[in-house]
DRENPAMAR-149537 format. One record per atom (N, C-alpha, C, CB): z, y, x. Coordinates in pm, whole numbers, plus 50000, padded with zeros to 5 digits. Glycine has a CB too. Layout:
N
ZYX ...
***
This chain:
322
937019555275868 937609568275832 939109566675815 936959574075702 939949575675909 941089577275869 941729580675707 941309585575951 943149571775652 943469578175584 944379588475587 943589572675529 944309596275480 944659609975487 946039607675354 943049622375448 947139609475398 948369604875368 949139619775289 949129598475521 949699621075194 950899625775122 951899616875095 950599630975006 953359622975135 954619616975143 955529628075044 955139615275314 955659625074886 956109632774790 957309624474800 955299634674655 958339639974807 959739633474863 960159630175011 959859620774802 959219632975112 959689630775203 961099635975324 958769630875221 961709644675211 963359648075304 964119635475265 964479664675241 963849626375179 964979619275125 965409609075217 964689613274995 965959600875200 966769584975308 965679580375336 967849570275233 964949573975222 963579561575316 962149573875314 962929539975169 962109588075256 960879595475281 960829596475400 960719607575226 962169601275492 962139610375615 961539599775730 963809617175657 962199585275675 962039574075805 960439572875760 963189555875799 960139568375662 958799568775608 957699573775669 958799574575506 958079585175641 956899597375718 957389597175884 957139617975639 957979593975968 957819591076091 957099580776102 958829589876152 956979568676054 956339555576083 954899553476017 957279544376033 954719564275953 953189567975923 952559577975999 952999572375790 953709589176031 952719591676128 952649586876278 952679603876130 953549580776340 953149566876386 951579560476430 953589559176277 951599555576273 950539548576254 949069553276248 950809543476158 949479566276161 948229572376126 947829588676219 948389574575952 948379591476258 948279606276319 949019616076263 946999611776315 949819626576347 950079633876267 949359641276211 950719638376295 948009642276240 947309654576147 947029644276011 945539663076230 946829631276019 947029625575885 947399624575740 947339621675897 949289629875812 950079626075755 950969640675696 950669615675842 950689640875582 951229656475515 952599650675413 949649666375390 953829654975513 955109653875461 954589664075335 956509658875574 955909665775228 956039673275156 957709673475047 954759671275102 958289682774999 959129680074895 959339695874858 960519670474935 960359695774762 960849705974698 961289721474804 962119698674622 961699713874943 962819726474998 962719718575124 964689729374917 963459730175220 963119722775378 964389717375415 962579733975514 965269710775340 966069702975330 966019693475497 965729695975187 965269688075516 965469679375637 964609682475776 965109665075591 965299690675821 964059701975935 963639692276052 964999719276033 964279678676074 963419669276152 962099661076096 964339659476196 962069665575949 960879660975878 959499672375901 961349659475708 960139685375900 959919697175876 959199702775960 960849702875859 959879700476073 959689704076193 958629695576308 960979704676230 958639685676283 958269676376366 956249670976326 959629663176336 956189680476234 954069676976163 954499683576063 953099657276104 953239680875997 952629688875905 953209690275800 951569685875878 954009701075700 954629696575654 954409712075497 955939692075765 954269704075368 954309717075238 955059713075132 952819721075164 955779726075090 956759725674974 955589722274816 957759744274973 956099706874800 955309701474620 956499699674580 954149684874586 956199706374443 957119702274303 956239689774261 957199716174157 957609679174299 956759668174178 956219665574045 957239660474159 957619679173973 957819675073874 956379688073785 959679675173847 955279695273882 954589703173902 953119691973891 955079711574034 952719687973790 951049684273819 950309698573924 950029683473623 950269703873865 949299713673915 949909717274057 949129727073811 950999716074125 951659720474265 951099705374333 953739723974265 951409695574299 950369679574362 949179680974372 950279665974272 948159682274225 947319686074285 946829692774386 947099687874243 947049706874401 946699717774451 946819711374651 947899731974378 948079706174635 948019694974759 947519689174777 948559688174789 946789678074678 945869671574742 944339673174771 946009662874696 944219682374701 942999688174708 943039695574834 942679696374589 944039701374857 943609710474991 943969703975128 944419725374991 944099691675083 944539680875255 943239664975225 947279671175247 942679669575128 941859659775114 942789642975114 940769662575239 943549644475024 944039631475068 943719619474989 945389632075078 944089607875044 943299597274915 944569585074941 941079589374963 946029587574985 946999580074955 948399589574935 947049569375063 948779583974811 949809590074814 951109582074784 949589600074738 952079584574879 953579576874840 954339585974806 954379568874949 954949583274674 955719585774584 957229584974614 955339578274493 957929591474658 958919589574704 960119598174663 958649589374816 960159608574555 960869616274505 961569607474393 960129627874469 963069606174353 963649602274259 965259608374260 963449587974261 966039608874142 966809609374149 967499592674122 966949620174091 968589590274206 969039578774209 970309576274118 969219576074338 970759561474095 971269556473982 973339562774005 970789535973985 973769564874091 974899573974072 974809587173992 975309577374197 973689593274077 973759607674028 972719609673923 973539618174144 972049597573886 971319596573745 972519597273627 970379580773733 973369589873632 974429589473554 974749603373519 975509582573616 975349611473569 975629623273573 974819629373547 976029626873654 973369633173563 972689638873501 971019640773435 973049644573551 971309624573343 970579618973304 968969624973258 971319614273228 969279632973172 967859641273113 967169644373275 968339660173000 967459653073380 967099655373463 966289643073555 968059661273496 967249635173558 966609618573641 965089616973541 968109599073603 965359617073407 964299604673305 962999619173363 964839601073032 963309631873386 961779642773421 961589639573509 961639658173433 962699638473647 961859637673763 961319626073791 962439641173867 962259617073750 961449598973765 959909600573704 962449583673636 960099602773629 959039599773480 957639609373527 959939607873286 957919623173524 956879634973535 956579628073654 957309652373539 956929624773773 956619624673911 955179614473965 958029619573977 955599601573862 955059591373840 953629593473770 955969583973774 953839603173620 952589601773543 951459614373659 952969607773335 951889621573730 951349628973736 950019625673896 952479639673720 950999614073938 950449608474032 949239599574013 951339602974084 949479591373902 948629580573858 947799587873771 949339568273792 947969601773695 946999607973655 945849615573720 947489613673596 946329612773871 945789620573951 944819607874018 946899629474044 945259594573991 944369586074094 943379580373953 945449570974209 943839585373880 943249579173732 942209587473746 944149580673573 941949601373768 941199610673773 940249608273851 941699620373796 940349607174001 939239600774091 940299611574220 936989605074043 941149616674205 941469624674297 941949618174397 942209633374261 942669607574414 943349597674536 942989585474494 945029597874558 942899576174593 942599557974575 943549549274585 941719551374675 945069555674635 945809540874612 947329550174596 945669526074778 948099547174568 949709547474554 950729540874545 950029551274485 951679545974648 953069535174672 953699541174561 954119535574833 954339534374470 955799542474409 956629530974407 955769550574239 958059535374457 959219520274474 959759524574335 960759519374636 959849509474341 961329504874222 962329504574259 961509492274159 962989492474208 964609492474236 965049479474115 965499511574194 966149470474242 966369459274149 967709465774010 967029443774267 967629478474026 968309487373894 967059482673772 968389509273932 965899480773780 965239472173686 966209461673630 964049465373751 966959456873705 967739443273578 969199451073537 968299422373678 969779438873466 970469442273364 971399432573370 969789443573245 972529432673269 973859421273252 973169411073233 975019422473128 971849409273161 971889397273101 970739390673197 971629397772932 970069394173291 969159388773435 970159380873496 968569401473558 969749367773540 970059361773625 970769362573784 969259358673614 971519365873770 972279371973892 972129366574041 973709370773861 972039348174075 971279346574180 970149343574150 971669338974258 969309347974300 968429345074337 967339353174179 968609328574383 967569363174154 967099368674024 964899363374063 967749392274014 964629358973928 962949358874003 962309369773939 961859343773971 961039369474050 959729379874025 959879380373822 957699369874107 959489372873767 959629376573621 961109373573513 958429368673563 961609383273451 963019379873429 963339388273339 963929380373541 964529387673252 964469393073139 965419407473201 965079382373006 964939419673165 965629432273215 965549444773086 964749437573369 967129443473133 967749449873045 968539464773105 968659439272987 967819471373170 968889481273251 970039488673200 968229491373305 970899490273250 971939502673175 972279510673203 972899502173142 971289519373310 971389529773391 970209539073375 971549525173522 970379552573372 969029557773321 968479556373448 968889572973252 968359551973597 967719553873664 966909540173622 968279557573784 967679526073616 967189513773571 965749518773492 968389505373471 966219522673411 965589523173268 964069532073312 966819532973135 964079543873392 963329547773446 961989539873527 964059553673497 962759534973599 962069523973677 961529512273609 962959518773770 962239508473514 961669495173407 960429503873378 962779489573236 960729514773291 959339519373245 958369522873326 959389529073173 958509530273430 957719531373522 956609519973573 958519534473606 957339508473623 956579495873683 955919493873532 957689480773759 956189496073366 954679490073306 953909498273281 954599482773187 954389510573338 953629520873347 952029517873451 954689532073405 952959515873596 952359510273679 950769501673630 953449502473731 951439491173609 950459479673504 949709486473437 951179470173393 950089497773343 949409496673253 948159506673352 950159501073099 948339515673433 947339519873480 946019510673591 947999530073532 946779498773639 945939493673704 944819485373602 946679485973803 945839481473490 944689471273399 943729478073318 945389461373288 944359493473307 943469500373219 942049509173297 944509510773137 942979513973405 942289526373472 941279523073596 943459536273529 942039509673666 941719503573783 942389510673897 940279502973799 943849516273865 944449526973956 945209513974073 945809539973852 944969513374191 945269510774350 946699515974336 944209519974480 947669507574286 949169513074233 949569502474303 949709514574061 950579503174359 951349493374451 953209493574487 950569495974592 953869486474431 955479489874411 956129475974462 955989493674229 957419480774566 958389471574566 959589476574513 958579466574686 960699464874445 961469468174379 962469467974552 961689458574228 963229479874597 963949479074698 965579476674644 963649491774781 965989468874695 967599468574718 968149475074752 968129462474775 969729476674823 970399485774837 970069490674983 971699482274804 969159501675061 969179506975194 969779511975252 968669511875220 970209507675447 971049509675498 970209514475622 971989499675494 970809525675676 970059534975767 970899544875809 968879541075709 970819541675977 971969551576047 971129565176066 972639545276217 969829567975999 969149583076040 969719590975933 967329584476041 969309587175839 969899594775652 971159592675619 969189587575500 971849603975554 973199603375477 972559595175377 973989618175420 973719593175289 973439582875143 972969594375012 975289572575083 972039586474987 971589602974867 972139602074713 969489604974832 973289587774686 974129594074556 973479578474474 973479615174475 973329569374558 973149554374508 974259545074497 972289547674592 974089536174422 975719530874394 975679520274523 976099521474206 974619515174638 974839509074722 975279517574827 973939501874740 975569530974824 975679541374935 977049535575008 975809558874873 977549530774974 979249524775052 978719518075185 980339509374938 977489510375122 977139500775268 976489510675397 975729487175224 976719521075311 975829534575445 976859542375517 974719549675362 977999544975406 979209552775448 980089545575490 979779560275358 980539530175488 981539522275579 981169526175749 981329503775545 979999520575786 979839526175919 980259540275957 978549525375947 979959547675904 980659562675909 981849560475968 980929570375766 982549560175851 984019557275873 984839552075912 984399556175834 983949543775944 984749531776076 984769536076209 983939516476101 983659542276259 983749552776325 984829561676381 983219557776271 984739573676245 985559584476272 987229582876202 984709597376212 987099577876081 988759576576049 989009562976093 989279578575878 988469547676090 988819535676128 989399531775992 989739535076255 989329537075901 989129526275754 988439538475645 991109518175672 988149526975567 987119529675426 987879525175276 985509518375441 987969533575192 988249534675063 986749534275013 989159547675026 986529519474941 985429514174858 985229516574713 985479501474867 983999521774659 983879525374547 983779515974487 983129532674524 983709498374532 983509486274459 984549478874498 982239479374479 984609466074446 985669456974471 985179451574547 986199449274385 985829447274650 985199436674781 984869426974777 985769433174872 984789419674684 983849409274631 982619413674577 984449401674532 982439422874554 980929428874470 980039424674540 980589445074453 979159410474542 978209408574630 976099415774569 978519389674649 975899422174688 974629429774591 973509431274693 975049447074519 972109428074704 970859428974760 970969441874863 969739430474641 970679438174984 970939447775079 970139449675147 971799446775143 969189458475205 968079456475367 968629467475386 966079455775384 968389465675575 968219476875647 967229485875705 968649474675713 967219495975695 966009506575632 964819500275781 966639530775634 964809495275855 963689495975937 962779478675873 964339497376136 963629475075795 963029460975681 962039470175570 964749450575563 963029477675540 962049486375411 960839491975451 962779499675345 961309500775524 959709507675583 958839498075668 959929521775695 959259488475698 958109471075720 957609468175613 958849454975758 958119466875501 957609458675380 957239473075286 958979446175301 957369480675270 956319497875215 954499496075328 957779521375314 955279495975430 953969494575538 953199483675509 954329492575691 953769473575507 952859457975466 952029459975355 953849444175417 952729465475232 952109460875141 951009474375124 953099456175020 950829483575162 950169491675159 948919488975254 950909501675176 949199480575340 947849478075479 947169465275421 948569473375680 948109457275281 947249442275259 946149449775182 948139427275154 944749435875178 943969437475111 944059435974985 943289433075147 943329445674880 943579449074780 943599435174711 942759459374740 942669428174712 942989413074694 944189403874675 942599408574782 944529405674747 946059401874783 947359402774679 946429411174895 946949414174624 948099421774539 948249416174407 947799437274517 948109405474375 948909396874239 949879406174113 950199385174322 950709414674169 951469420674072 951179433874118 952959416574060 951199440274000 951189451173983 952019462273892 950279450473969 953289456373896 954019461473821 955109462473975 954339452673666 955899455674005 956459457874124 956919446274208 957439465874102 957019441074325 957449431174373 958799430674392 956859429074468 959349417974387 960819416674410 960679419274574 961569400174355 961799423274619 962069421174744 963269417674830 961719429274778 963779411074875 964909406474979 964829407275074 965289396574989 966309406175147 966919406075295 968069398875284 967259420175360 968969403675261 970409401475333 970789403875159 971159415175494 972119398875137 973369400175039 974599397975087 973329391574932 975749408875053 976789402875120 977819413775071 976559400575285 979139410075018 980229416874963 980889430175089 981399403474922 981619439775006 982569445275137 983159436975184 983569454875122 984009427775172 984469421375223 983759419575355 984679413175148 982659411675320 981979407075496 981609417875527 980619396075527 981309429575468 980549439175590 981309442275665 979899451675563 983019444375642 984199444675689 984779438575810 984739441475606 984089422175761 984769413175874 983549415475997 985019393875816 982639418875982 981439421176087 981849436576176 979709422875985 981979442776105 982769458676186 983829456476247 983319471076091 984889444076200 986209441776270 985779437376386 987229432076209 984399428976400 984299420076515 984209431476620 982979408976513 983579446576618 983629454476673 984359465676728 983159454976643 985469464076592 986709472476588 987839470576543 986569481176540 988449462076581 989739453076571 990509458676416 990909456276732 990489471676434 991679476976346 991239483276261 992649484876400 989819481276206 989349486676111 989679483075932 988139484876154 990409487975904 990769485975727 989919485675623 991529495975672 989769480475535 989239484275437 989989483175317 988209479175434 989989493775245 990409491675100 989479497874973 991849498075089 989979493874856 989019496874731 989429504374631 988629485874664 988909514074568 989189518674411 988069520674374 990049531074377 987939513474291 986449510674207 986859522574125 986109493474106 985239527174139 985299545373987 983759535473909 984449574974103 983219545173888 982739545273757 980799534373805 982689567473689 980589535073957 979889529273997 980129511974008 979729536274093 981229510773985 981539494673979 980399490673850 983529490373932 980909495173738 979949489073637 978549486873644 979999495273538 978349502173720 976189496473736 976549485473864 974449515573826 977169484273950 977139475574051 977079457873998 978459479874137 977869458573897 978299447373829 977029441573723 979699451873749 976159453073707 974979448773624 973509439373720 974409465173552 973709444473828 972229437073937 972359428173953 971829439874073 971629421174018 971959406574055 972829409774184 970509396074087 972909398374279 973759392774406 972479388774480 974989378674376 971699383574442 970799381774542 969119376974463 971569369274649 967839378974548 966689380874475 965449373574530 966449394874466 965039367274526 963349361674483 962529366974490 962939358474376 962469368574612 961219378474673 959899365074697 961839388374867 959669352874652 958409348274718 957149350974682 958379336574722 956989361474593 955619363774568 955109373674647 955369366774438 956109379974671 956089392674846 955729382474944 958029401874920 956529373974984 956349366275093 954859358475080 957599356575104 954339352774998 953439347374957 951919359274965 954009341874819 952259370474931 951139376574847 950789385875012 951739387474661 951719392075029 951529402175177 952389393875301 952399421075152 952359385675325 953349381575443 954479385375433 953059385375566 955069391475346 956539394975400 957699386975468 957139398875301 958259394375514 959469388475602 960269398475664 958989379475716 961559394975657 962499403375706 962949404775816 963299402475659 963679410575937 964059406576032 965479411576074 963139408576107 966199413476008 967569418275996 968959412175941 967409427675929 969409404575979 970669402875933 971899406875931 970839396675950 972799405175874 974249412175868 974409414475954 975339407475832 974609410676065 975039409176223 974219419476291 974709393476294 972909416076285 972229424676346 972159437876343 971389422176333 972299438776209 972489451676124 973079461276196 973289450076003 974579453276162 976049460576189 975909463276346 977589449576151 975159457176424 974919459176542 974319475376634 974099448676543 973039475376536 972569481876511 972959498676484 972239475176450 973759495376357 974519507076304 975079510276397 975379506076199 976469508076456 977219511676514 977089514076632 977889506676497 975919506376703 975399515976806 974729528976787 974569509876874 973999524876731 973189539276689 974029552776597 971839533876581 974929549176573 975739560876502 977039560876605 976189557376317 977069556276699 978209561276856 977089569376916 978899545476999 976009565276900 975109575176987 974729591076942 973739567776999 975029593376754 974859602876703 975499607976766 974919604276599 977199601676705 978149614576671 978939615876850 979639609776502 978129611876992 978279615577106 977889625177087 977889609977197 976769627377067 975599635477097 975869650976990 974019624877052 976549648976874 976219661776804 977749662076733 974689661376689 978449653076737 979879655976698 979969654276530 980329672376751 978779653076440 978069651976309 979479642376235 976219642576324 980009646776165 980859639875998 980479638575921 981729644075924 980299625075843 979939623775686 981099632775588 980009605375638 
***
């Protein structure tokens, strides 16, 4: 029997790629996009697609009941820039989005759920390289803080309830399909932009800021992996570390020059330097690698490769400005 898929949040950066590569996998009659507003009309447009309030038990339900579904990925959040700014709002939608899901698989209504973390779980006082799977976290960001609670949230429903809860903590994502949705790694999304169309970038970090990076077709590999391993498999249940790539502006810089001679970069750190300055530099993913096969296949190089082809091919094609 096919599963029958909900994607809560799916207009966002990794929902929109998300829900293409599930339905992909699974069919589109499978696969029931959903979010607040029709915000991303290639999500919209392209399958099946209904307006859920996350922050709505009874609007989820009412969805899943009427698509029969028995997986749901969790994919609505507000992120750690624009958490800052408007904190009370982040701790409902993080928070409500989460209980209402796992209250729902707690119930008997769905059998398994993705919800991502974020290495915004650590803190000043975490180990900055190579941070491991267990570690002392201290967040200072209400999105952090969200997510800390969340993943023992997580836990606490699998040990209590027997809830099929499944989380990776993601790094900073880079993806030439999605604008940046207001994350303090969003620079590594908007340099390509701008290298592009003006040929230099004013950095919200210092160019040494080295910080956990994948590129979004790594993420939606390792969301996919760990959702297809056997339940067996799954050792943690609070959230897995995960890695790729780390690497300062500086180098993302010298990798775009290799492409564009005269490309500049400069910096004025605002108010995102400090959460930047709280994560680690790089992370300890082997219990991912160990537990679901993981593995990455992207490097800096490749990346930047990547990007910049694929975003000469946008802005041919539609003339599109960040």
């Amino acid at each position: 029997m096919s599963s029958r898929i909900l994607i809560i949040g799916a207009c966002g950066q990794i929902g929109s790629e998300l829900t293409f590569k599930l339905r992909d996998l699974y069919g589109d009659e499978n696969v029931i996009a959903s979010d607040i507003n029709y915000n991303n009309l290639d999500v919209v447009n392209t399958g099946l697609f209904e307006i859920v309030d996350a922050q709505d038990y009874a609007s989820v339900k009412i969805c899943v009941e009427k698509n029969n579904i028995d997986t749901v990925y969790l994919m609505a959040a507000m992120l750690s820039a624009t958490g800052e700014k408007y904190p009370m709002k982040a701790w409902d939608l993080n928070m409500d989005s989460l209980f209402h899901v796992l209250n729902l698989a707690k119930e008997g209504f769905i059998k398994k759920v993705f919800w991502p973390s974020s290495i915004a779980v650590f803190g000043p006082t975490t180990p900055k390289a190579n941070t491991p799977q267990h570690t002392v976290m201290e967040p200072s960001t209400v999105y952090g803080i969200t997510k800390q609670v969340g993943e023992r949230w997580c836990e606490y429903y699998f040990n209590k309830y027997g809830v099929d809860v499944r989380s990776i903590r993601y790094p900073g994502i880079i993806s030439w399909k999605t604008l940046p949705g207001g994350g303090t790694t969003d620079y590594a999304v908007e340099i390509y932009h701008k290298a592009l169309t003006d040929g230099n970038y004013e950095c919200f970090v210092t160019e040494d800021t080295e910080l956990p990076m994948m590129f979004m077709d790594d993420a939606i590999k390792a969301t996919v992996d760990i959702m297809q391993a056997p339940e067996t498999n799954i050792t943690i249940r609070s959230s897995y570390n995960l890695s790729a790539i780390s690497f300062t502006p500086k180098e993302i810089a010298k990798e775009i020059q290799k492409h564009i001679q005269n490309f500049e970069l400069s910096c004025e750190p605002d108010f995102r330097q400090e959460i930047a300055d709280s994560w680690p530099k790089s992370i300890d993913d082997s219990f991912a690698r160990k537990d679901w096969n993981w593995k990455h296949s992207f490097d800096l190089s490749e990346m930047t490769n990547e990007m910049l082809k694929q975003l000469r091919e946008k802005y041919n094609s539609t003339n599109e400005v960040l």
